[in-house]
PDB file of N, CA, C and O in Angstrom:
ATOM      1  N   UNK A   1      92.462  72.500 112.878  1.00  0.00           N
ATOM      2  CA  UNK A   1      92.806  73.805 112.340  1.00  0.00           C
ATOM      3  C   UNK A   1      92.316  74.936 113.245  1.00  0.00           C
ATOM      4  O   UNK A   1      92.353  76.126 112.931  1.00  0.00           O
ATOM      5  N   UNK A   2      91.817  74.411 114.487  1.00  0.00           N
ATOM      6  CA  UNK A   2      91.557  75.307 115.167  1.00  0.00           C
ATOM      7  C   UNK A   2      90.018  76.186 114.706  1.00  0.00           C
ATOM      8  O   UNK A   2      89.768  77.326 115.099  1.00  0.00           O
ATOM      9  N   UNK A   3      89.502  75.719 114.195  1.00  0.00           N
ATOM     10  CA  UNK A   3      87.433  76.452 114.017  1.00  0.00           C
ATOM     11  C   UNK A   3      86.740  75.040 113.896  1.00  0.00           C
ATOM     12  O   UNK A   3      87.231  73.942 113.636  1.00  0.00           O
ATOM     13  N   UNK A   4      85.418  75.424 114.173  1.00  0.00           N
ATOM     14  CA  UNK A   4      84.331  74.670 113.914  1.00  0.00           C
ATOM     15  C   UNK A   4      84.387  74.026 112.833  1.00  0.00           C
ATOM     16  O   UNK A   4      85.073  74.329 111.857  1.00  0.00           O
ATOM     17  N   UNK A   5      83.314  72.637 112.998  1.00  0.00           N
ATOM     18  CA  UNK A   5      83.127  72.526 111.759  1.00  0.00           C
ATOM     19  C   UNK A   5      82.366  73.264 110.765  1.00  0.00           C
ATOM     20  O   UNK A   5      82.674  73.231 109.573  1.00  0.00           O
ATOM     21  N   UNK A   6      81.381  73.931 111.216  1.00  0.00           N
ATOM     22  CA  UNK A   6      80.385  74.895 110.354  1.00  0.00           C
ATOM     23  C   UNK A   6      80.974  75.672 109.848  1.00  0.00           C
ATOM     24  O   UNK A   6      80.776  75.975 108.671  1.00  0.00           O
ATOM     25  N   UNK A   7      82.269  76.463 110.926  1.00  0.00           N
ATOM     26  CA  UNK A   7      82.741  77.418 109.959  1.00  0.00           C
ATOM     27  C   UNK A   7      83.757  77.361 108.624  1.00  0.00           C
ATOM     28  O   UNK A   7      83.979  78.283 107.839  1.00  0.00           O
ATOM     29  N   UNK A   8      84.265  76.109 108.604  1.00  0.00           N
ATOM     30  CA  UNK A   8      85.143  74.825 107.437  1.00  0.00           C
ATOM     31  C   UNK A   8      84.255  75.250 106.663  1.00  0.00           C
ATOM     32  O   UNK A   8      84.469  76.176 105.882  1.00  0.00           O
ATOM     33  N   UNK A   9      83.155  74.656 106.758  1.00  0.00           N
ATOM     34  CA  UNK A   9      82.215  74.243 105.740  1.00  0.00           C
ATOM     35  C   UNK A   9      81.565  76.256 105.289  1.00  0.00           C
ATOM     36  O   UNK A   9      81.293  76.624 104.146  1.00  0.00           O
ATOM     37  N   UNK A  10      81.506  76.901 106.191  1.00  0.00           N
ATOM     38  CA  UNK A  10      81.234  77.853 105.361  1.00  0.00           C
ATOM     39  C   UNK A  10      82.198  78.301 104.339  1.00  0.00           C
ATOM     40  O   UNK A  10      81.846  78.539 103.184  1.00  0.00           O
ATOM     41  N   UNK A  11      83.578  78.431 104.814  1.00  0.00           N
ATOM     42  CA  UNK A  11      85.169  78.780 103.807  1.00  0.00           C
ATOM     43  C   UNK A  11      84.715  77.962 102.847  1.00  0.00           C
ATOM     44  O   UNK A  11      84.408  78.588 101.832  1.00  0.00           O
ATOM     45  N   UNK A  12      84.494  76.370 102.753  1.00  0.00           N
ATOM     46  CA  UNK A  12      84.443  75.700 101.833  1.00  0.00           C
ATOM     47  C   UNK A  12      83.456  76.644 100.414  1.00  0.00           C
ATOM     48  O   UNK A  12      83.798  76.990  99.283  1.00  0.00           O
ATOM     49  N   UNK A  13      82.102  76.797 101.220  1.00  0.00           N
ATOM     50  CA  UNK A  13      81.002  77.130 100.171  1.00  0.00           C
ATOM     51  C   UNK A  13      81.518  78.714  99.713  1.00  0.00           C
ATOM     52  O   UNK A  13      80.870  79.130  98.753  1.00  0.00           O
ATOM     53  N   UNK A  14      82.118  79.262 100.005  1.00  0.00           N
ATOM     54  CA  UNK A  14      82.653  80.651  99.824  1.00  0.00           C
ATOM     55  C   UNK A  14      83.550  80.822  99.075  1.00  0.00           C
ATOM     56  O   UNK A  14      83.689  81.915  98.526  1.00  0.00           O
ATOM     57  N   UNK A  15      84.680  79.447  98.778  1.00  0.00           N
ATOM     58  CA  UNK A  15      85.391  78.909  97.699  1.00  0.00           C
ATOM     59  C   UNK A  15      85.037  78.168  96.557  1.00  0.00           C
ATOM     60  O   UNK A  15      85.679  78.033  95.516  1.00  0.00           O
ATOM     61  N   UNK A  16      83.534  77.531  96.987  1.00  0.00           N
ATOM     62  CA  UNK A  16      83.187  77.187  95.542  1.00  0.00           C
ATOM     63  C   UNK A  16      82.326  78.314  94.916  1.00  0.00           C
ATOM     64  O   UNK A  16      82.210  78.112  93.707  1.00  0.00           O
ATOM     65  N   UNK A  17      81.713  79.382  95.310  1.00  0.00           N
ATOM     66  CA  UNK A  17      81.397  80.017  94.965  1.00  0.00           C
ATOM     67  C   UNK A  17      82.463  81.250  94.421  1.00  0.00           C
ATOM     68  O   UNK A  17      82.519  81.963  93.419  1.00  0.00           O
ATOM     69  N   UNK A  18      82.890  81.160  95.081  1.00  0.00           N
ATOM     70  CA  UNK A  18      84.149  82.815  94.505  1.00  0.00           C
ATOM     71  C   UNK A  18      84.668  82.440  93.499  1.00  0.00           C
ATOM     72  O   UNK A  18      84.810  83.283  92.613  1.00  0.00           O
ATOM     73  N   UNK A  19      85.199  80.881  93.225  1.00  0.00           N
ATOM     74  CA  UNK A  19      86.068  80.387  92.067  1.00  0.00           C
ATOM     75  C   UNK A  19      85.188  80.103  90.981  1.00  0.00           C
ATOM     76  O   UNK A  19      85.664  79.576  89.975  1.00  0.00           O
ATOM     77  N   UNK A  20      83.843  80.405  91.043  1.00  0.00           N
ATOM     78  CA  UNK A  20      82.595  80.189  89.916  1.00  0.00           C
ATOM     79  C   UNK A  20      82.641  78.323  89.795  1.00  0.00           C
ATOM     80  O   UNK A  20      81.682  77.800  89.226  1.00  0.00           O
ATOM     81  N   UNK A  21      83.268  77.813  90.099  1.00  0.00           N
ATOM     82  CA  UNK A  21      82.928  75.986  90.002  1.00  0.00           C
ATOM     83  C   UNK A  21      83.198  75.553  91.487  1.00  0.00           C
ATOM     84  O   UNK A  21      83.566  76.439  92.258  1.00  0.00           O
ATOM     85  N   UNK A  22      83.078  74.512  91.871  1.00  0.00           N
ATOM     86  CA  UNK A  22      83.210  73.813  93.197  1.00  0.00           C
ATOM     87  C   UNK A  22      84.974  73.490  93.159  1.00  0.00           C
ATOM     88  O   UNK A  22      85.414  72.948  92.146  1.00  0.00           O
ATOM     89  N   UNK A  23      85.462  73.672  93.736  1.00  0.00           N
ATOM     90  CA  UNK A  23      86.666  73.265  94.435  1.00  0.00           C
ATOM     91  C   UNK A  23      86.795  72.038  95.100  1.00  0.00           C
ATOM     92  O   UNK A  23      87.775  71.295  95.149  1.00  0.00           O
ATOM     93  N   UNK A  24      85.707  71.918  95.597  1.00  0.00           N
ATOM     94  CA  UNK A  24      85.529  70.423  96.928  1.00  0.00           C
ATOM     95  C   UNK A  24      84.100  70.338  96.582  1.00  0.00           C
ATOM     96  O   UNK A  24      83.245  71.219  96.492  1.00  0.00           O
ATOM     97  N   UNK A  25      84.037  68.793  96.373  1.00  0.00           N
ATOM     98  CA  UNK A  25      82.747  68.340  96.184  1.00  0.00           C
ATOM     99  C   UNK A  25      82.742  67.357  97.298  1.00  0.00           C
ATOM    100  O   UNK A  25      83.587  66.518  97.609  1.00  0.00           O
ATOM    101  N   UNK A  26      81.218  67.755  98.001  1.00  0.00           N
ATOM    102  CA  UNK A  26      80.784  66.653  99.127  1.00  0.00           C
ATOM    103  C   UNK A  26      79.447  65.624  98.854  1.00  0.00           C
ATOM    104  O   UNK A  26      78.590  65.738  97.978  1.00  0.00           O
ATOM    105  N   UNK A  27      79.570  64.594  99.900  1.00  0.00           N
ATOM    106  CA  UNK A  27      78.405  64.030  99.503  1.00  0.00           C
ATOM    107  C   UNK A  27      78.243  63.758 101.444  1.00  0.00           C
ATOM    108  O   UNK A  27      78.955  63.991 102.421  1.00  0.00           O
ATOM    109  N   UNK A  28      76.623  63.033 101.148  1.00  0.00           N
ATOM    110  CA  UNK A  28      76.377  62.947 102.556  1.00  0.00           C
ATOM    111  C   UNK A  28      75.970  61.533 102.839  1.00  0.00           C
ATOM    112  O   UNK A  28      75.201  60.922 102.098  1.00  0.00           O
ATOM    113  N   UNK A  29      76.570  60.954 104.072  1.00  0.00           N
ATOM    114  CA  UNK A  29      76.212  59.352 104.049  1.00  0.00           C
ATOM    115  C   UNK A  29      76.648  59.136 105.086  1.00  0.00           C
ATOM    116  O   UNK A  29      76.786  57.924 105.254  1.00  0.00           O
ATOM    117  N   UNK A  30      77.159  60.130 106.479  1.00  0.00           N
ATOM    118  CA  UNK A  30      77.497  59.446 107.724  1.00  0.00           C
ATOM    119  C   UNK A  30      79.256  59.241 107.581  1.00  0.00           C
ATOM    120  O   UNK A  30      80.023  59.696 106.733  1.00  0.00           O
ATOM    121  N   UNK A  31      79.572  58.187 109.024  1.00  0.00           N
ATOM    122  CA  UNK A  31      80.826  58.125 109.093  1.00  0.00           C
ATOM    123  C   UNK A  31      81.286  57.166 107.698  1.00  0.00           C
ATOM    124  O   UNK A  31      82.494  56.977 107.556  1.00  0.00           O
ATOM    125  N   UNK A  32      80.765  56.837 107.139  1.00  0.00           N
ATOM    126  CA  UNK A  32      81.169  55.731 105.958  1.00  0.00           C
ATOM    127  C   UNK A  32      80.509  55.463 104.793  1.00  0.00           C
ATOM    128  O   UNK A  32      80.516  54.445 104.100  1.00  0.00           O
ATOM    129  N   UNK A  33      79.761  56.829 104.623  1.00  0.00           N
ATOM    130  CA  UNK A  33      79.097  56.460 102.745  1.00  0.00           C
ATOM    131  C   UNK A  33      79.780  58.100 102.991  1.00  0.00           C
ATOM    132  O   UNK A  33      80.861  58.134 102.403  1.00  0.00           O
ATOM    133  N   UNK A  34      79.512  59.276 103.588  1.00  0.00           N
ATOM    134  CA  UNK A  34      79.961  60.621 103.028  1.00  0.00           C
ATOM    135  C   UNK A  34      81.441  60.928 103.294  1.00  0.00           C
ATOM    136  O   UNK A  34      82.251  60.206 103.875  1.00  0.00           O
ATOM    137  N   UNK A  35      81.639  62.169 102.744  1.00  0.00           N
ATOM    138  CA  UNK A  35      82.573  62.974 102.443  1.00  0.00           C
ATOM    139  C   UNK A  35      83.318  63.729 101.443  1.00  0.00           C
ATOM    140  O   UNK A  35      82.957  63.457 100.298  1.00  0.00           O
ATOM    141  N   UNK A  36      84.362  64.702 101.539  1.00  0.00           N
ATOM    142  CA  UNK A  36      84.474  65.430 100.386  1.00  0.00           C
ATOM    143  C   UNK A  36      86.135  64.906  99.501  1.00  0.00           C
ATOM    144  O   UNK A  36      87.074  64.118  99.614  1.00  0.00           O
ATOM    145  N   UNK A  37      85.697  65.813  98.775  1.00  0.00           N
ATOM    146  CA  UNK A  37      87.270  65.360  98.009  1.00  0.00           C
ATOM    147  C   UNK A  37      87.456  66.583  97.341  1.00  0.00           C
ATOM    148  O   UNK A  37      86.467  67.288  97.141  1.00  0.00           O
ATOM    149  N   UNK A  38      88.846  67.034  96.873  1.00  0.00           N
ATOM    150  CA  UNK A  38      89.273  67.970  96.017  1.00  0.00           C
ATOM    151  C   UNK A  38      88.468  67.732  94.744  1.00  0.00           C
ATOM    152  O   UNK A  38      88.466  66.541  94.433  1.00  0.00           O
ATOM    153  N   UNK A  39      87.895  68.396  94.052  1.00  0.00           N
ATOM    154  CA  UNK A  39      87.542  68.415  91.983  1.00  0.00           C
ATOM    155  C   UNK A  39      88.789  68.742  91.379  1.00  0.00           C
ATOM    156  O   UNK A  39      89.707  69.310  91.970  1.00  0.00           O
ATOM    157  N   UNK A  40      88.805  68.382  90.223  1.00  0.00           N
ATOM    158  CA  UNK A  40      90.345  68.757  89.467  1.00  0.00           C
ATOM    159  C   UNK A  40      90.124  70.005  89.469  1.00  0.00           C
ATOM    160  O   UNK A  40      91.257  70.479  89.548  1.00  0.00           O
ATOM    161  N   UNK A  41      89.145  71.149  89.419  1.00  0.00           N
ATOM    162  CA  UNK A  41      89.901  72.826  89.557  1.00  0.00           C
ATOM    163  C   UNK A  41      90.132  72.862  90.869  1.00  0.00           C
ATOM    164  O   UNK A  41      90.766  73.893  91.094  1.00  0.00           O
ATOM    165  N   UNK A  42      89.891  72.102  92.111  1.00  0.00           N
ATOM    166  CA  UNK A  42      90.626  72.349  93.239  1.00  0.00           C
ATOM    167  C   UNK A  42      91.660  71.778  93.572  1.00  0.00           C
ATOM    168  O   UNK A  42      92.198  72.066  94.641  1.00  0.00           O
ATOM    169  N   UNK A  43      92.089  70.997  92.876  1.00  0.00           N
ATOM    170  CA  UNK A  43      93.374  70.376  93.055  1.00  0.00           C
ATOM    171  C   UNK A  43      94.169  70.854  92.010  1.00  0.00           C
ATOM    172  O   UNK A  43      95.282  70.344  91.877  1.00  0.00           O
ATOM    173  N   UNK A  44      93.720  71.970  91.038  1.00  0.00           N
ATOM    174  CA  UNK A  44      94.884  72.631  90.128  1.00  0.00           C
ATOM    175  C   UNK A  44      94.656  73.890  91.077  1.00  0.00           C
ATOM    176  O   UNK A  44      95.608  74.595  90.745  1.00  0.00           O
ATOM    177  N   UNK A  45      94.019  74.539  91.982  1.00  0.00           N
ATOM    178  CA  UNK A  45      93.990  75.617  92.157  1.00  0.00           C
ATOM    179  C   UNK A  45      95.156  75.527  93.496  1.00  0.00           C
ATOM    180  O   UNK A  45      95.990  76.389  93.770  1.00  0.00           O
ATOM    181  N   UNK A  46      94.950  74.347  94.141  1.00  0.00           N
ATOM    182  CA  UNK A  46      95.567  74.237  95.355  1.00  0.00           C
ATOM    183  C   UNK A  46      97.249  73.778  94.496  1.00  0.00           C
ATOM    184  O   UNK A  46      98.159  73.800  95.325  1.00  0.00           O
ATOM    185  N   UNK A  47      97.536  73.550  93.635  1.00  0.00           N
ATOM    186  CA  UNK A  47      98.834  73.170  93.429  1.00  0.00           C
ATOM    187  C   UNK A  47      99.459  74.709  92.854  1.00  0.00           C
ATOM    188  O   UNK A  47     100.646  74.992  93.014  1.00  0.00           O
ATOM    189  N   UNK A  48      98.788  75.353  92.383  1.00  0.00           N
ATOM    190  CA  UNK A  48      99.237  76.606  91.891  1.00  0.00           C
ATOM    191  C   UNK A  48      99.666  77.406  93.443  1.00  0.00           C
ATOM    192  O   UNK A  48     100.731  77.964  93.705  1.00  0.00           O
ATOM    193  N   UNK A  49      98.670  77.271  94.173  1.00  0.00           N
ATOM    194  CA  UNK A  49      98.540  78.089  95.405  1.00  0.00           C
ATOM    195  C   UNK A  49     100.116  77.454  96.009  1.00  0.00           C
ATOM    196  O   UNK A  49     100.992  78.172  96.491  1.00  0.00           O
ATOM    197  N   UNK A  50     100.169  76.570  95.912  1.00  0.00           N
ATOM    198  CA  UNK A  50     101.492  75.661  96.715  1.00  0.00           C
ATOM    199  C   UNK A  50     102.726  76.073  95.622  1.00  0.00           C
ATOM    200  O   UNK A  50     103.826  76.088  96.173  1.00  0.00           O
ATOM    201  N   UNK A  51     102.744  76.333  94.512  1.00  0.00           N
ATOM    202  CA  UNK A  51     103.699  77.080  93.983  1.00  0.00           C
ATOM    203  C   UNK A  51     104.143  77.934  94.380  1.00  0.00           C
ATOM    204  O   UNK A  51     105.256  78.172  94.850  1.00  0.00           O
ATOM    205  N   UNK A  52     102.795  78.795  94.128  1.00  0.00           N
ATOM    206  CA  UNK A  52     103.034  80.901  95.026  1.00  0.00           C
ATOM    207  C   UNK A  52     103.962  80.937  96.305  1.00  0.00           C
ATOM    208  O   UNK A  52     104.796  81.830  96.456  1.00  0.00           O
ATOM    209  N   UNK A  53     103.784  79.981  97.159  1.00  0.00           N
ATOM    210  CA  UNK A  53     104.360  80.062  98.306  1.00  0.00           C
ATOM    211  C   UNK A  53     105.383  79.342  98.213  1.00  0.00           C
ATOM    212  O   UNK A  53     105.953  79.480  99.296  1.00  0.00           O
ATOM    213  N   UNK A  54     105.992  78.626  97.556  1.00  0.00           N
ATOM    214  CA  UNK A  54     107.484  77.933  97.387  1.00  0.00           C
ATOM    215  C   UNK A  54     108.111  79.118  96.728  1.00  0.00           C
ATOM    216  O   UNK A  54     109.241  79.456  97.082  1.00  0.00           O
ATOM    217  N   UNK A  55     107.381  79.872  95.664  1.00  0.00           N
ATOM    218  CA  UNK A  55     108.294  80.961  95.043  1.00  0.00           C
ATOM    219  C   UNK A  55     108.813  82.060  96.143  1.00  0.00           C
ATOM    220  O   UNK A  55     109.958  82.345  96.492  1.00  0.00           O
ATOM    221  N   UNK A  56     107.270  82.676  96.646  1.00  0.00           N
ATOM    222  CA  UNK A  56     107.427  83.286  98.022  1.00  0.00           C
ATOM    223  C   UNK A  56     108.570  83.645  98.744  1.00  0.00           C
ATOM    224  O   UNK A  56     109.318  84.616  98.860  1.00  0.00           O
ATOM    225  N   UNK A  57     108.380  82.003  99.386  1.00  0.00           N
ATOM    226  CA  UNK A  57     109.532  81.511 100.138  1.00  0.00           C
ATOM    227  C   UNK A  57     110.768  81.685  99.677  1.00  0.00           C
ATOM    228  O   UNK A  57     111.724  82.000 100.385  1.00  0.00           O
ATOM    229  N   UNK A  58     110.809  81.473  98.387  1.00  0.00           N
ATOM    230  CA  UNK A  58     112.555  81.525  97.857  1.00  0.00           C
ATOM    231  C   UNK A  58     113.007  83.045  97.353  1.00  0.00           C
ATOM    232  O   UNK A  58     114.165  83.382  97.109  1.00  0.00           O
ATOM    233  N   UNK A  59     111.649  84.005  97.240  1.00  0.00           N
ATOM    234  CA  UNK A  59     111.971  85.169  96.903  1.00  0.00           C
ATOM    235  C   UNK A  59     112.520  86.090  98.063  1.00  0.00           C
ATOM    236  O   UNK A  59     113.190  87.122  98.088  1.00  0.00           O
ATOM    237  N   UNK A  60     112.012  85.363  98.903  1.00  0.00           N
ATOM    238  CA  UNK A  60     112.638  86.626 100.315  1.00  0.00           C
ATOM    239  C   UNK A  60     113.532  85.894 101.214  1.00  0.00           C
ATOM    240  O   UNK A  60     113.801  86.475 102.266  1.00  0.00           O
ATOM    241  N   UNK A  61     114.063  84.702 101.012  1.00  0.00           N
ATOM    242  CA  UNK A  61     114.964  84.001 101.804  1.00  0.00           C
ATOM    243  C   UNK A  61     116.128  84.566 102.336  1.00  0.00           C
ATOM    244  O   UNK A  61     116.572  84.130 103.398  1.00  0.00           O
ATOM    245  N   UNK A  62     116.787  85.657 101.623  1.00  0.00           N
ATOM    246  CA  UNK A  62     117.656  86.344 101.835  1.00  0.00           C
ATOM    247  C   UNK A  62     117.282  87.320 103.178  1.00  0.00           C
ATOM    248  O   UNK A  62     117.964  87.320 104.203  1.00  0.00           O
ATOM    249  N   UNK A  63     116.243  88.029 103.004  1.00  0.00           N
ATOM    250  CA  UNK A  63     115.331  89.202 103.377  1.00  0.00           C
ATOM    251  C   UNK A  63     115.008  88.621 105.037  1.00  0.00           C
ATOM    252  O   UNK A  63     115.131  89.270 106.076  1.00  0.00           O
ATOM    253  N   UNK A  64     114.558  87.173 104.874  1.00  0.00           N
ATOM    254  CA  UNK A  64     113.984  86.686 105.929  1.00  0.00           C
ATOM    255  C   UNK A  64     115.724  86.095 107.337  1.00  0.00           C
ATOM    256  O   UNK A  64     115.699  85.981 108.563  1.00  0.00           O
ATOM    257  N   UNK A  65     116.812  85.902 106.423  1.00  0.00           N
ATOM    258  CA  UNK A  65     117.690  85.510 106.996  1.00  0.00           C
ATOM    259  C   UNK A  65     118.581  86.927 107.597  1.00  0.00           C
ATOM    260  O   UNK A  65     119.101  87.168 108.686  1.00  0.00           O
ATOM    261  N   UNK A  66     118.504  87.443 106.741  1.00  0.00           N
ATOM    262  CA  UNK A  66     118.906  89.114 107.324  1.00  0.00           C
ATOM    263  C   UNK A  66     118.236  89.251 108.624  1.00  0.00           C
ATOM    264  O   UNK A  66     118.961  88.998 109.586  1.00  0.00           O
ATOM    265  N   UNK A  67     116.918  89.621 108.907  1.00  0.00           N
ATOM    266  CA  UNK A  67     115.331  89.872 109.917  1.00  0.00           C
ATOM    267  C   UNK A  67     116.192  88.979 111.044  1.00  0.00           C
ATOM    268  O   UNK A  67     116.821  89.463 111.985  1.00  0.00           O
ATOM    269  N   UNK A  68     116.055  87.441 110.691  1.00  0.00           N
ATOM    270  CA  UNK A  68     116.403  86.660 111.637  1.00  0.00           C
ATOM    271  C   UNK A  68     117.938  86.995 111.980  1.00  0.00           C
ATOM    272  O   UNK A  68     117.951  87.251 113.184  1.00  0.00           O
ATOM    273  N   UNK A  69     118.911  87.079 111.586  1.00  0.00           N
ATOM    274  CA  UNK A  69     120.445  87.828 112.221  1.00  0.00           C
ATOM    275  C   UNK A  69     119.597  89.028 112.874  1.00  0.00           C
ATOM    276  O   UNK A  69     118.854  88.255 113.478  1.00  0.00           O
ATOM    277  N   UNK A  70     119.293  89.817 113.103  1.00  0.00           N
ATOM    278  CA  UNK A  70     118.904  91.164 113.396  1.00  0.00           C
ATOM    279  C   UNK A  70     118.354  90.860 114.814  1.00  0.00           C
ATOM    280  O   UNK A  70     118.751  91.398 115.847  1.00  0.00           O
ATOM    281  N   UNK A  71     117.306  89.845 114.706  1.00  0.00           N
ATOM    282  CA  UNK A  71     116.607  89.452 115.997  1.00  0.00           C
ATOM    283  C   UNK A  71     117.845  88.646 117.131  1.00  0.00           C
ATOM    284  O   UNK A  71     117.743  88.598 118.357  1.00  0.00           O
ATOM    285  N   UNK A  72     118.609  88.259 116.562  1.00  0.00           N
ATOM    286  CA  UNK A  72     120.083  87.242 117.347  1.00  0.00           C
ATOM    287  C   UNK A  72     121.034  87.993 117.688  1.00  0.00           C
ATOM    288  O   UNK A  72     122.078  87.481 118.092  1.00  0.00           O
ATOM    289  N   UNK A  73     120.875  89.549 117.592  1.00  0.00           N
ATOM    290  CA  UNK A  73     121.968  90.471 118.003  1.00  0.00           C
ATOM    291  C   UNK A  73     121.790  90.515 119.410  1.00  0.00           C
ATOM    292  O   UNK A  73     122.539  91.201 120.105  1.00  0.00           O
TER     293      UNK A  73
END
């Protein structure tokens, strides 16, 4: 994704904190006891979020295909 890992992990703690519960819960154990996983409010928060942007997307499709003719003149 292009950043550090520290700075992942700071977004991470900045999301479980802003959303008042953890989003991603980690554990620590090396290449093969640790790691994180979505919590169910981060995996309802991230499916909502993946809505917003399918709606998004379909709300300006018109808008965005116009822009793009404009740039092909």
């Amino acid at each position: 994704m292009g950043m550090s890992y520290k700075r992942a992990w700071e977004i991470v703690r900045a999301l479980n904190t802003g959303f008042g519960s953890a989003l991603v819960s980690s554990s620590r154990g090396g290449k093969t006891k640790g790691g994180a996983v979505l919590t169910n409010h981060g995996q309802m928060v991230l499916a909502s979020y993946r809505s917003m942007q399918e709606k998004a997307a379909a709300a300006i499709k018109e808008n965005v295909a116009t822009v793009r003719a404009a740039l092909n003149r």
